[in-house]
C-alpha positions, 0 to 999 in steps of 0.5 A: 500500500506504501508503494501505491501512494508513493508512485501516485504522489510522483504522478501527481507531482510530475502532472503539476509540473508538466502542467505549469511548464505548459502553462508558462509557454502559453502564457509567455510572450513570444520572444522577437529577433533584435537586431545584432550587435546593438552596439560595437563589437571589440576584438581584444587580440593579447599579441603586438601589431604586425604578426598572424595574430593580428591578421586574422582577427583583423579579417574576421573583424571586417568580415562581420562587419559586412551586411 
């Protein structure tokens, strides 16, 4: 008889939990797509100018920018 109660108290508890998460997706607004990056991008590259460590962020730097 113990058993019986325990399983039908996880059943409940998984039937309210099941039902708020249904609920919090019907209630919840629909989320939109902002624009990205709202503001600038900075690329912080640890190494001195002139190497290959400063051509490559460099590269993938212009290449986000471009729309």
């Amino acid at each position: 008889m113990h058993f019986a109660r325990q399983r039908m108290t996880v059943t409940w508890r998984f039937a309210v939990i099941a039902l708020t998460i249904a609920a919090s997706l019907v209630v919840s607004p629909k989320p939109r797509a902002q624009d990205y990056p709202v503001r600038p991008v900075k690329i912080v590259v640890p190494f001195p100018a002139g190497g290959t460590a400063d051509a490559v962020p460099r590269l993938v730097g212009d290449w986000l920018s471009l729309k």
